[in-house]
C-alpha positions in Angstrom: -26.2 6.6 -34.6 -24.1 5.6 -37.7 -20.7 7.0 -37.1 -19.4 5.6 -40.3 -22.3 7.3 -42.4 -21.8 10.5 -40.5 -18.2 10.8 -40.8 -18.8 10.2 -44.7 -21.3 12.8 -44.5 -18.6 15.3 -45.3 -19.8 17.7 -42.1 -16.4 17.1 -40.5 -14.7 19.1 -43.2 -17.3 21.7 -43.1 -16.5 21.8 -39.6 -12.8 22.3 -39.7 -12.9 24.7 -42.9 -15.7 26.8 -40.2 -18.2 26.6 -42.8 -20.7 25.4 -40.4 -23.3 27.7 -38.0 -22.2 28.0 -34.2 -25.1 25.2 -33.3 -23.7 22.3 -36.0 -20.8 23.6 -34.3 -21.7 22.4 -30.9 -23.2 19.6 -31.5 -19.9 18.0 -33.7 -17.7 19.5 -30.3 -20.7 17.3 -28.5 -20.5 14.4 -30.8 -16.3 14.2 -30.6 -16.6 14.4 -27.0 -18.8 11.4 -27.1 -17.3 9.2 -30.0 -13.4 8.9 -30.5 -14.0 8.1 -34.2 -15.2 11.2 -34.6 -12.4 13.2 -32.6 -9.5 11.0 -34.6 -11.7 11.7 -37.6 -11.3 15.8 -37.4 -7.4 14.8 -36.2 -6.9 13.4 -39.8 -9.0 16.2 -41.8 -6.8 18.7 -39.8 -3.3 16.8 -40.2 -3.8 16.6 -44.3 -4.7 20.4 -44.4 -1.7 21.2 -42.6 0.3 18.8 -44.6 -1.4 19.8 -47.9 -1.0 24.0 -47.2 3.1 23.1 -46.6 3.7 20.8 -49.7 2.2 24.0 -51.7 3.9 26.7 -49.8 7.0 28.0 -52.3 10.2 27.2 -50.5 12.2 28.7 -52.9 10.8 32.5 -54.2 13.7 33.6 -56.1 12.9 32.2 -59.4 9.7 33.2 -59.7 10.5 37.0 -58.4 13.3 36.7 -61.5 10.6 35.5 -64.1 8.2 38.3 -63.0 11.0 41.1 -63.5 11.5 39.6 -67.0 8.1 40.3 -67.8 7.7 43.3 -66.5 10.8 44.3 -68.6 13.0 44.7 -65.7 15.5 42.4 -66.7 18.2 41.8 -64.4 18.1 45.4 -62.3 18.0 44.3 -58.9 17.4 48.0 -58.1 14.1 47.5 -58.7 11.3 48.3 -56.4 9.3 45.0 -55.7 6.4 45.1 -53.6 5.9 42.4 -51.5 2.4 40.4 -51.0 1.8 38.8 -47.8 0.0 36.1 -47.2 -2.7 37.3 -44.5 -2.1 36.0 -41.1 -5.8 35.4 -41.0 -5.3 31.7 -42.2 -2.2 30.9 -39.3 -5.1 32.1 -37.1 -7.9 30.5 -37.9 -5.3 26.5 -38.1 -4.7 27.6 -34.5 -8.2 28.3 -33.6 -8.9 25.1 -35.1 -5.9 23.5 -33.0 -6.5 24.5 -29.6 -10.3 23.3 -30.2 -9.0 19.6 -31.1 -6.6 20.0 -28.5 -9.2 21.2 -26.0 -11.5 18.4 -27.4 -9.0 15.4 -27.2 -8.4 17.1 -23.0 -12.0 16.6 -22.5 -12.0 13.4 -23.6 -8.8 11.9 -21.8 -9.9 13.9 -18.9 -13.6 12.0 -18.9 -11.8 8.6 -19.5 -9.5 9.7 -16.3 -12.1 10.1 -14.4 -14.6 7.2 -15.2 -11.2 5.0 -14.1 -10.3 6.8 -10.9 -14.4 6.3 -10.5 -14.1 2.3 -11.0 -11.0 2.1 -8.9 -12.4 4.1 -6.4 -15.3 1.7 -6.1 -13.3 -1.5 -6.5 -10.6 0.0 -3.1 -14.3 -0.1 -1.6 -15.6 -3.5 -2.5 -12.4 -4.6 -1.6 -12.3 -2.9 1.8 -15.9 -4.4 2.4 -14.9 -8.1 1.7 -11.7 -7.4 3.6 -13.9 -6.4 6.7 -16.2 -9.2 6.4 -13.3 -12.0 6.4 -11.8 -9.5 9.5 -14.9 -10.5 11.2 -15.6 -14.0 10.3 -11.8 -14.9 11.4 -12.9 -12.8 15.3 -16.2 -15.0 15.3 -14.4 -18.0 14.4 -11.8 -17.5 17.1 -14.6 -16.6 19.4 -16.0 -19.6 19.0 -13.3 -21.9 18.9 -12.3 -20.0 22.6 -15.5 -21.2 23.8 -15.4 -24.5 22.3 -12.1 -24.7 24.0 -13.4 -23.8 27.3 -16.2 -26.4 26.9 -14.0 -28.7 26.4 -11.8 -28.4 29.2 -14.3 -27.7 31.6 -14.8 -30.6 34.6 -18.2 -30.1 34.9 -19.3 -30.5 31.3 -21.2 -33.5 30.7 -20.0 -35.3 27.6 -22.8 -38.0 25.9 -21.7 -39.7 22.6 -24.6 -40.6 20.9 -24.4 -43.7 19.0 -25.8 -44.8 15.3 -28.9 -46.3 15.4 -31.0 -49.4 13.3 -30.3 -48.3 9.5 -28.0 -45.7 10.8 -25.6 -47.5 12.5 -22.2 -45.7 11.1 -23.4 -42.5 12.2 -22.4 -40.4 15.1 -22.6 -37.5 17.2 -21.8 -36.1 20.4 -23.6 -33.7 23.0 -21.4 -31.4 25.6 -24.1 -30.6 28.2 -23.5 -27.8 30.0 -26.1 -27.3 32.6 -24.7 -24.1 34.4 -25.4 -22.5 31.1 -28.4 -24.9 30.2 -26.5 -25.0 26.6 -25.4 -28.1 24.5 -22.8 -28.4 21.7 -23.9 -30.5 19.5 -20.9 -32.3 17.4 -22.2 -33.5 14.7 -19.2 -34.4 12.5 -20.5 -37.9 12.0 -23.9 -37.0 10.3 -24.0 -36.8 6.2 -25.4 -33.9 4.7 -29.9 -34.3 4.7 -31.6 -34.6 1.7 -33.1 -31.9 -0.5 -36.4 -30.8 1.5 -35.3 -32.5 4.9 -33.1 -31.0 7.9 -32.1 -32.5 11.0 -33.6 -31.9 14.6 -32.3 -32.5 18.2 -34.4 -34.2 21.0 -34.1 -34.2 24.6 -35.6 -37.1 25.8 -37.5 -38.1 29.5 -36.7 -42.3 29.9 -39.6 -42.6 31.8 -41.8 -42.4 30.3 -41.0 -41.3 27.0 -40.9 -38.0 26.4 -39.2 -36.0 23.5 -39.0 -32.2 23.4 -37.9 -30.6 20.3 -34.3 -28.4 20.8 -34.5 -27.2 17.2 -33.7 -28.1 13.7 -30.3 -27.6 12.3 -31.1 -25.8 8.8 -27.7 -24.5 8.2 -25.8 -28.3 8.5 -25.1 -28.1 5.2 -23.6 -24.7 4.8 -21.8 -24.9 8.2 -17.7 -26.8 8.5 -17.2 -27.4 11.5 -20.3 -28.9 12.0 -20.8 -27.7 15.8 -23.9 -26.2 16.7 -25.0 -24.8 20.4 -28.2 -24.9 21.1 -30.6 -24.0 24.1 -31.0 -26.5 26.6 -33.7 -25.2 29.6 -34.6 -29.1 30.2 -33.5 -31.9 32.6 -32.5 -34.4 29.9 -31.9 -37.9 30.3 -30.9 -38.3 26.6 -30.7 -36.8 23.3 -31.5 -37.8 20.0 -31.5 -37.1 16.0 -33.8 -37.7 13.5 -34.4 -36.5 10.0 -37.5 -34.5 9.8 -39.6 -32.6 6.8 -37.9 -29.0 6.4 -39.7 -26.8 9.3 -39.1 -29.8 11.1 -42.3 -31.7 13.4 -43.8 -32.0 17.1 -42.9 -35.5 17.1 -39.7 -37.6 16.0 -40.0 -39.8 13.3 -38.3 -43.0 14.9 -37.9 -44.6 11.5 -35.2 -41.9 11.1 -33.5 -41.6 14.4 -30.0 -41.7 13.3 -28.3 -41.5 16.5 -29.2 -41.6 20.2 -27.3 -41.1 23.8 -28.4 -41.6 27.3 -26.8 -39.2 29.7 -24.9 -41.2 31.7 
């Protein structure tokens, strides 16, 4: 919709002077509910009838009685009856009818602005709350698990293997806590750089004789995670662990010409 072309239309004046029928009606009360040019638009049409109707109202009445006495041939007899002409209230009427509709009009419309803000704040105070919450319990997992790290790590009867950097790999590191009560590892792996695109790490646990890897899992969220310490399942009797840098999905068989690090249980 144009608003410009419509408010040049010249409907809004037919609208105030109540020249229009009671559905053009509506839909202008419709339309200035929807548009605040058109609302501020019937303000102004309103204002400069009310301040046009009381720059032509006579102030002052008394010379004009005295120049209608002279031609009546009165003169200056103040005894005179003069008959008085009202102006009809009708027109005070109708401005007010006119008034409380703008009024009513520009309530409407702060009212609906009111309430589309209270509506946004409302949901903000929820989104808010949500991400509040989440935080909450990331901080009570993060303490949980810095408690059991804790415990690990203090515990007599954990079995610590470093595993050292290996071939190519040399200034990498890592370090397994074994602990076989709970047939669990934590798997340090601080000393590891972040994988390539398309590639994740994976965990062995490795039989000496003879060799024998089994898989423990891939670590597919290295990159997202900080602390870099993962626990992982551990149901076998391990004589060492090891690395390597696998295809994503990870394979059945390490690639030993990317086992970064390696540890024999000692």
């Amino acid at each position: 919709m144009d608003i410009n072309a419509y408010i040049e239309s010249g409907i809004l004046e037919l609208y105030v002077a109540g020249a229009l029928s009671e559905k053009e009606n509506k839909d202008v009360h419709a339309l200035m509910q929807q548009h605040p040019e058109i609302l501020q638009e019937v303000l102004n049409i309103e204002a400069a009838i009310v301040k046009l109707t009381a720059s032509t109202s006579p102030s002052d009445t008394k010379h004009i009685l005295d120049r209608i006495k002279q031609t009546l041939g009165f003169g200056g007899n103040n005894d005179a009856k003069i008959i008085s002409i009202a102006k009809p209230k009708y027109n005070w009427l109708t401005y007010t009818g006119w008034a409380a509709s703008i009024i009513l009009a520009a309530g409407l419309f702060w009212a609906m602005n009111q309430n589309k803000q209270l509506k946004y704040e409302v949901q903000t105070a929820k989104t808010q709350q949500s991400i509040l919450e989440m935080q909450i319990a990331d901080a009570r997992n993060n303490l949980e698990e810095a408690h059991t790290l804790i415990s690990v790590l203090r515990d007599e009867n954990i079995t610590e293997v470093p595993l050292a950097g290996q071939g190519d790999f040399a200034n990498t590191y890592a370090k397994v806590y074994w602990d076989k009560n709970t047939q669990r590892i934590f798997l340090d792996a601080q000393g590891l750089p972040d994988p390539p695109e398309g590639k994740v790490y994976q965990v062995w646990s490795l039989k000496l004789s003879p060799l024998t890897p089994t898989s423990l899992g891939t670590i597919d969220s290295f990159t997202t995670d900080e602390n870099k310490i993962f626990e992982i399942e551990n149901l076998n009797e391990s004589e060492a662990f090891g690395i390597t840098l696998e295809p994503a999905g990870g394979s059945e068989t390490p690639t030993m010409e990317q086992l970064y690090t390696l540890g024999v249980v000692g």
